[in-house]
C-alpha positions as CSV (number, residue, x, y, z in Angstrom):
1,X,9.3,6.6,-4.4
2,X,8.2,9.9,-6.5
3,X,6.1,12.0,-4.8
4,X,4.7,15.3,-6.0
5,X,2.3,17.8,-4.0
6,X,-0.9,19.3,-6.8
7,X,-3.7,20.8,-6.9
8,X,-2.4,22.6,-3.3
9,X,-2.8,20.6,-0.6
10,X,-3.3,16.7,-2.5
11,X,-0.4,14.9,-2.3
12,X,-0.1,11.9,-4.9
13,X,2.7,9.3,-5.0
14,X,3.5,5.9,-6.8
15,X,5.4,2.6,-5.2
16,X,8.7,1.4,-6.3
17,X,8.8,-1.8,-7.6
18,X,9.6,-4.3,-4.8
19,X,12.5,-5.5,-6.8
20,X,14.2,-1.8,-5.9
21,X,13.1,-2.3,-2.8
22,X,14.7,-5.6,-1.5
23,X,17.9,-4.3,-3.1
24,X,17.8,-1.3,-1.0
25,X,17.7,-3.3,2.1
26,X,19.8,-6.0,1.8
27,X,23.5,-4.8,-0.4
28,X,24.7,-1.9,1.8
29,X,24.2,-5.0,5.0
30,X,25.9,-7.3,2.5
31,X,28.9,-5.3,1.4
32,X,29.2,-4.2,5.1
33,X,29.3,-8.0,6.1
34,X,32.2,-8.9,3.6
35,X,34.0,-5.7,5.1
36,X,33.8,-6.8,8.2
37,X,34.5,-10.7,7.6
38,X,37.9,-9.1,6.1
39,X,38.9,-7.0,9.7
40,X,37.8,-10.2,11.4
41,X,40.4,-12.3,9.1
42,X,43.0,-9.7,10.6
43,X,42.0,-9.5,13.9
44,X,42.0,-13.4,13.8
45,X,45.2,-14.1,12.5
46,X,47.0,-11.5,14.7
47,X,45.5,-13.9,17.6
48,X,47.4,-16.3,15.9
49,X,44.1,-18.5,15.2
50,X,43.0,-19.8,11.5
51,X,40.0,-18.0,10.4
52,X,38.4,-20.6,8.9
53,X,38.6,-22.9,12.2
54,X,37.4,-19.8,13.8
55,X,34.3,-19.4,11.4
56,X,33.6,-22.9,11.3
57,X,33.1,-22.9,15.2
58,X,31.4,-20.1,15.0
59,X,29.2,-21.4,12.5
60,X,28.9,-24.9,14.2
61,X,27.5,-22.5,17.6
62,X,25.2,-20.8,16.0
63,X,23.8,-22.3,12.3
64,X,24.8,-25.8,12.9
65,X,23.2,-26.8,15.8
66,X,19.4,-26.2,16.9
67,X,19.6,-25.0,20.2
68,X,22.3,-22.3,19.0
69,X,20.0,-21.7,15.9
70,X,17.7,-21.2,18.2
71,X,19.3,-18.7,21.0
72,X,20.0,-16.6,17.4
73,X,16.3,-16.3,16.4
74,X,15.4,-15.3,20.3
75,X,18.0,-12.7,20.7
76,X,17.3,-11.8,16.5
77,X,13.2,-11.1,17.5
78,X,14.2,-8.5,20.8
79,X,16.6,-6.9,17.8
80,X,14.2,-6.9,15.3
81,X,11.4,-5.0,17.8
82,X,14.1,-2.4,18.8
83,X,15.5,-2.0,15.4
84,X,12.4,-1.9,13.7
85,X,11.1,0.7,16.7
86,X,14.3,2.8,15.5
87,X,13.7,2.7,12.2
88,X,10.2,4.2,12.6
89,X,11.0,6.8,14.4
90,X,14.5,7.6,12.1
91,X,12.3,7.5,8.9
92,X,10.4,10.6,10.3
93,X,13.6,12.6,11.1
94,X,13.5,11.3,15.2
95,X,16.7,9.8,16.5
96,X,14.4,7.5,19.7
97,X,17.3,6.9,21.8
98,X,14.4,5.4,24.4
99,X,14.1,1.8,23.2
100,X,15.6,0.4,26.5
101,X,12.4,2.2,28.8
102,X,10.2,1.1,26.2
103,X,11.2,-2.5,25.7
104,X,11.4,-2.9,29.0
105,X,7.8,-0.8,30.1
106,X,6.0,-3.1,27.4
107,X,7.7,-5.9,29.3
108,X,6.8,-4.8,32.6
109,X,3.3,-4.0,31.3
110,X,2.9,-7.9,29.6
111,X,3.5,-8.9,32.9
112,X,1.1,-7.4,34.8
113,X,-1.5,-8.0,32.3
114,X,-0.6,-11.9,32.7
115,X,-1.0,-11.9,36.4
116,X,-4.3,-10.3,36.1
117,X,-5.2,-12.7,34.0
118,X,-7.2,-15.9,35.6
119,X,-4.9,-19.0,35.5
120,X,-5.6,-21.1,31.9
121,X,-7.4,-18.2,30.3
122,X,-7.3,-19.2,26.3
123,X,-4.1,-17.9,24.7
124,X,-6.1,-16.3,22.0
125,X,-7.7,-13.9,24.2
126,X,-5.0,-14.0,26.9
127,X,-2.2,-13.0,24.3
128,X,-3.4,-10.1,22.5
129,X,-4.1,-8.5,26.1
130,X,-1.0,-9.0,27.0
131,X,0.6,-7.7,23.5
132,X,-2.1,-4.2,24.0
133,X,-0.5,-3.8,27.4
134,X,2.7,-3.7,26.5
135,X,2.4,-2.0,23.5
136,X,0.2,0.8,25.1
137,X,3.1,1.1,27.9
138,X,5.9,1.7,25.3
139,X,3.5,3.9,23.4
140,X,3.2,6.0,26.5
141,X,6.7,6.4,27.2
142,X,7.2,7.2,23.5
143,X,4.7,9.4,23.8
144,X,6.4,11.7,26.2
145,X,9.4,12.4,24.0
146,X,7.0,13.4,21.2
147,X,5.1,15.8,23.1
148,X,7.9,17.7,24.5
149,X,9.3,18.1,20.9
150,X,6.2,19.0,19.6
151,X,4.7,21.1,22.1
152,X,8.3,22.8,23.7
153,X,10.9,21.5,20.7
154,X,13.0,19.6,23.4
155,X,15.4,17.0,21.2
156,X,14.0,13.5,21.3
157,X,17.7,12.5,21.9
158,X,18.2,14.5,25.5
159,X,14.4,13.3,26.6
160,X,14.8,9.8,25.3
161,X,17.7,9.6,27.3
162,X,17.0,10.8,30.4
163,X,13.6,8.8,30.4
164,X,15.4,5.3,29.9
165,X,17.0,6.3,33.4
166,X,13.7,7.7,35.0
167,X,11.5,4.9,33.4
168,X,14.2,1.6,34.7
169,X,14.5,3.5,38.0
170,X,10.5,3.5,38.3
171,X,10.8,0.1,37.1
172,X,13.3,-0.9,39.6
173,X,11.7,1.0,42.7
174,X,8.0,-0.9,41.8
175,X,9.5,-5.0,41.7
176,X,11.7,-4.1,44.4
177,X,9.3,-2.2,46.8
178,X,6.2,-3.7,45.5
179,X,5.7,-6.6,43.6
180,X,8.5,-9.3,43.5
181,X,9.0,-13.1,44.7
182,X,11.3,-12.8,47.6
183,X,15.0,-12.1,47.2
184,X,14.8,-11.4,43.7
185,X,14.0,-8.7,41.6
186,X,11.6,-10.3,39.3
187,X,7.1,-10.5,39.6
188,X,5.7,-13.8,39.9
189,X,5.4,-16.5,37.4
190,X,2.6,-15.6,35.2
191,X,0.2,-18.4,33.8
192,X,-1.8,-16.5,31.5
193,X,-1.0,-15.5,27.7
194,X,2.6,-17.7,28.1
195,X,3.8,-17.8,24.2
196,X,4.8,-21.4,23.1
197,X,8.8,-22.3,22.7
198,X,10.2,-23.5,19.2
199,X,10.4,-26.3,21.2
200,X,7.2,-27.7,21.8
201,X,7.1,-27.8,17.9
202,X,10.0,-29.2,17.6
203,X,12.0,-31.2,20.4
204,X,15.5,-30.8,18.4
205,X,15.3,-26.5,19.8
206,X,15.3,-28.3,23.1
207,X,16.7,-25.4,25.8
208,X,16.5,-22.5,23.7
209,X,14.4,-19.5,24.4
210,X,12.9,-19.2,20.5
211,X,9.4,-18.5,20.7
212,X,6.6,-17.3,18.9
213,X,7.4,-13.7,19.6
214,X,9.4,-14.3,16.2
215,X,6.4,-14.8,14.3
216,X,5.0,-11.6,15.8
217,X,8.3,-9.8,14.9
218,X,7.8,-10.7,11.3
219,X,4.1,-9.6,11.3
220,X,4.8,-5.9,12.9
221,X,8.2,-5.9,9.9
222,X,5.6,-6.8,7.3
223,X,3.0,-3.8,8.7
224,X,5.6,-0.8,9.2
225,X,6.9,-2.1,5.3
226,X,2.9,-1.8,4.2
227,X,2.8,1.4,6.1
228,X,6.0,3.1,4.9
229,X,5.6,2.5,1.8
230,X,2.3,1.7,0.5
231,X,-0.2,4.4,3.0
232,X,-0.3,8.3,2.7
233,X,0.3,8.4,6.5
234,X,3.7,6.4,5.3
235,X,4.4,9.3,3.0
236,X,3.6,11.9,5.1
237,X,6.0,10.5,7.8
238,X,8.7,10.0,5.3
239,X,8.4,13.3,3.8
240,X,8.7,14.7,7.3
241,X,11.7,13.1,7.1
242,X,13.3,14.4,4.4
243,X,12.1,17.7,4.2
244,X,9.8,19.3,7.3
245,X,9.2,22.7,5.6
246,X,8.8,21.3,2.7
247,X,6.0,18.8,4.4
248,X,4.5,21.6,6.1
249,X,4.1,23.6,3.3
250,X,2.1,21.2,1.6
251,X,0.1,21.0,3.8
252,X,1.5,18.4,5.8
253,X,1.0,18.8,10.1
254,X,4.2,18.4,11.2
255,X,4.0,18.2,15.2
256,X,1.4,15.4,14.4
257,X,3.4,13.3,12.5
258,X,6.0,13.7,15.1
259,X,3.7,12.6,17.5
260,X,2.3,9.8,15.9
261,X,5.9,8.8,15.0
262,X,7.6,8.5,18.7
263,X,4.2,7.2,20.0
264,X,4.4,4.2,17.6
265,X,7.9,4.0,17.5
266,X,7.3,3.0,21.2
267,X,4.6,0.7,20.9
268,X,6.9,-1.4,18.5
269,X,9.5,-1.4,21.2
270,X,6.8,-1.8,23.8
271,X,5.3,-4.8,22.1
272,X,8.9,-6.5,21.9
273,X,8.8,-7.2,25.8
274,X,6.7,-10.2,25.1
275,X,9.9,-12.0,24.1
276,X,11.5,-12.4,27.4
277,X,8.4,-11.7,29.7
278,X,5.6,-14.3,27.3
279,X,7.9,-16.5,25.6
280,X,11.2,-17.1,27.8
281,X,10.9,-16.3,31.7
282,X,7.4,-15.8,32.1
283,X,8.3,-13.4,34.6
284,X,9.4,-9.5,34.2
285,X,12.9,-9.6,35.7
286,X,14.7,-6.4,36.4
287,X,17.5,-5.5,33.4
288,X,15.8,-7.7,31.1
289,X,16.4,-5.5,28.3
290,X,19.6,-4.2,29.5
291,X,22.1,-3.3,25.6
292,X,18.9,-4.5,23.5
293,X,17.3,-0.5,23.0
294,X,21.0,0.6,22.2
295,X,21.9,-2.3,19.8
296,X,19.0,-1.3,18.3
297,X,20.2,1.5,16.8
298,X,23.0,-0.3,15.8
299,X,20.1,-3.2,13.9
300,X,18.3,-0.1,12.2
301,X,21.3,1.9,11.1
302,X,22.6,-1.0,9.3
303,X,19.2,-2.2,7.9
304,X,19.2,1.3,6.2
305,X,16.0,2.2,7.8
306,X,14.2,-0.6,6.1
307,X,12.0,-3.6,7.5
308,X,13.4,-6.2,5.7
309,X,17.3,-4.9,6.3
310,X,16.1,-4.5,10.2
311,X,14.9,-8.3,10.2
312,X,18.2,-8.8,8.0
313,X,20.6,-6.7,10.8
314,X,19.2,-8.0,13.8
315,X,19.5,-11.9,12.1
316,X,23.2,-10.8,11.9
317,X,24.1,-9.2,15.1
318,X,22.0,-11.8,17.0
319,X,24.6,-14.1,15.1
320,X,27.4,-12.0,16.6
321,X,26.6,-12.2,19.8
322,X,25.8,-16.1,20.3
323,X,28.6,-16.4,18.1
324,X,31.3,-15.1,20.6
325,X,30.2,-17.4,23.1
326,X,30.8,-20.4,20.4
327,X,34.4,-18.8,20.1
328,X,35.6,-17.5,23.1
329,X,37.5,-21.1,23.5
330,X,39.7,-19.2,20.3
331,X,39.4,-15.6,20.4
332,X,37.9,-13.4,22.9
333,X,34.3,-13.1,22.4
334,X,34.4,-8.8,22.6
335,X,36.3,-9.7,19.1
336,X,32.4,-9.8,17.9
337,X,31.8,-6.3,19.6
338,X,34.7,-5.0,17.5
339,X,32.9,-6.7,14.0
340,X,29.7,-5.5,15.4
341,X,31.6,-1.7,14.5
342,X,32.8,-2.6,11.5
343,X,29.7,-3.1,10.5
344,X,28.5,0.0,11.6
345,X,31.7,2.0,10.0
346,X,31.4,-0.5,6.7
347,X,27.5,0.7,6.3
348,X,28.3,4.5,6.8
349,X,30.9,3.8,4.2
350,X,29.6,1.3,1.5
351,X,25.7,3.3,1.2
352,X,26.7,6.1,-0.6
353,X,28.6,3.8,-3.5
354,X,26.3,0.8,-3.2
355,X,23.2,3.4,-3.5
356,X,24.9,5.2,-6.5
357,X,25.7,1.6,-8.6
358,X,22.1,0.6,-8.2
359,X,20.6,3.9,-9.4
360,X,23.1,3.5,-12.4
361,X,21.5,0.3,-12.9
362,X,18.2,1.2,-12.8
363,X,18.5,4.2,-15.0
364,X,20.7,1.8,-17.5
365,X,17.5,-1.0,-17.3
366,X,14.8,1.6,-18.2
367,X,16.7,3.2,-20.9
């Protein structure tokens, strides 16, 4: 994307074709995957296992069958939300640390919306309620962070952090004090803006938890991409990014683009508690989104920031993680947690390289 600042404070900018795009997103995730399917060929064989038996179950666990196909695309959608909510927040220059609080305050908020809700209220009123609820809970939580950078300059990573233990302890204190069916800590069932299973529509994803929260993953994707790339408040937030004096000084606000980026970064997070609380339990259940806000930092530093390599990374690590399950008969299943930072090393390592070859391509195309 060029961008240049003229005629003082009017900022004009062009698109890069969607070709450039897509490889952006998907080889640094691709050479980091054949990095890491190399480790896992060592840490296999010193197991004494075959890899390719050890694959091919894995394969079988997840891919190969429907209901693990499916448990990938449910875990893949909470990744996605918390990846994507990451990446948001990242592509302004803020590290949101925060997705746990948020996931799980959109969650909690879904919830409550559905009990308020009359018992067989339509779904297409009863659903986006629900989705406004949460996502206005993780937008608050969000919002906090970016107030007290804008307004103080306290680091989004410190606040984040110590509101994922203030916000789950809030959390905790409510269903257990408050509002929870009797020796558990989750609400009542809720009746009202329930998201149908993958399985309704098709009887072979018969005991997974897919839903239709996967659909809504792919819409929010396909808006930040829209937003990122193709709006001026996209550009403003990524030039904030890149270069805040720079931003400011063309007449960009920076403490509002701040703002608008945690606040939003947490209603993406927010809106990703439908998952579990709509489409799986029907319930908010304490710890429901216990490891999902900090894999997904993991999704979005892998997906290089980028929609399509979020919906790409969380695809992958949700594959991981049924994955060692399917193998644990073999290997130990925390074998996956060691791939998982492989991955993570392999990106860090691969970008630079993989970004440099494609440039050279480009520049050799246009010549």
């Amino acid at each position: 994307m060029s961008a240049s600042v003229a005629s003082g404070r009017q900022l004009t900018f062009s698109a890069k074709p969607w070709r450039e795009h897509l490889e952006e997103a998907l080889f640094p995730p691709l050479v980091a995957l054949l990095v890491a399917l190399i480790c896992g060929d060592l840490l296999i064989l010193s197991y004494g296992q075959s890899p390719a038996a050890v694959y091919r179950l894995l394969l079988e666990g997840t891919w190969g069958n429907a209901y693990g196909f499916g448990q990938v695309l449910y875990k893949a959608t909470t990744l996605a939300f918390t990846g994507l909510a990451v990446s948001y927040g990242l592509r302004a220059g803020l590290f949101n640390i925060g997705g746990e609080s948020q996931l799980a305050a959109g969650g909690f908020a879904a919830a409550l919306a559905g009990l308020a809700l009359p018992v067989g209220a339509p779904l297409i009123i009863a659903l986006p309620l629900c989705m406004i609820a949460a996502g206005a809970a993780g937008g608050v939580v969000g919002a906090v962070p970016g107030y007290l950078r804008t307004r103080f300059g306290a680091h989004e990573v410190i606040t984040t952090i110590m509101l994922n233990f203030v916000v789950l302890a809030l959390l905790n204190w409510f269903i257990a004090g408050h509002l929870h069916v009797p020796e558990t800590l989750h609400t009542p069932e809720i009746h009202a803006g329930v998201l149908p299973r993958l399985a309704d529509i098709d009887s072979r994803f018969h005991g997974s938890a897919a839903n239709l929260a996967l659909v809504v993953a792919i819409v929010v994707a396909v808006a930040v991409w829209f937003y990122l790339f193709r709006a001026r408040g996209g550009y403003e937030l990524r030039a904030v990014g890149l270069q805040p004096d720079a931003a400011e000084y063309g007449g960009i606000s920076v403490g509002r683009v701040w703002m608008r980026a945690m606040t939003w970064s947490g209603v993406i997070a927010g809106v990703g508690g439908i998952n579990y609380v709509l489409g799986y339990k029907h319930y908010y259940e304490d710890g429901f989104a216990s490891g999902a806000g900090f894999l997904g930092i993991a999704v979005a530093l892998v997906g290089r920031n980028h929609p399509i390599g979020v919906l790409v990374a969380a695809f992958f690590f949700a594959t991981l993680s049924q994955g060692g399950l399917a193998i644990h008969a073999f290997v130990p299943k925390q074998m996956m947690d060691v791939l998982q930072g492989v991955v993570i090393i392999a990106v860090a390592m691969s970008v630079p390289e993989v970004t440099r070859v494609l440039r050279g391509a480009h520049r050799r195309s246009d010549a």
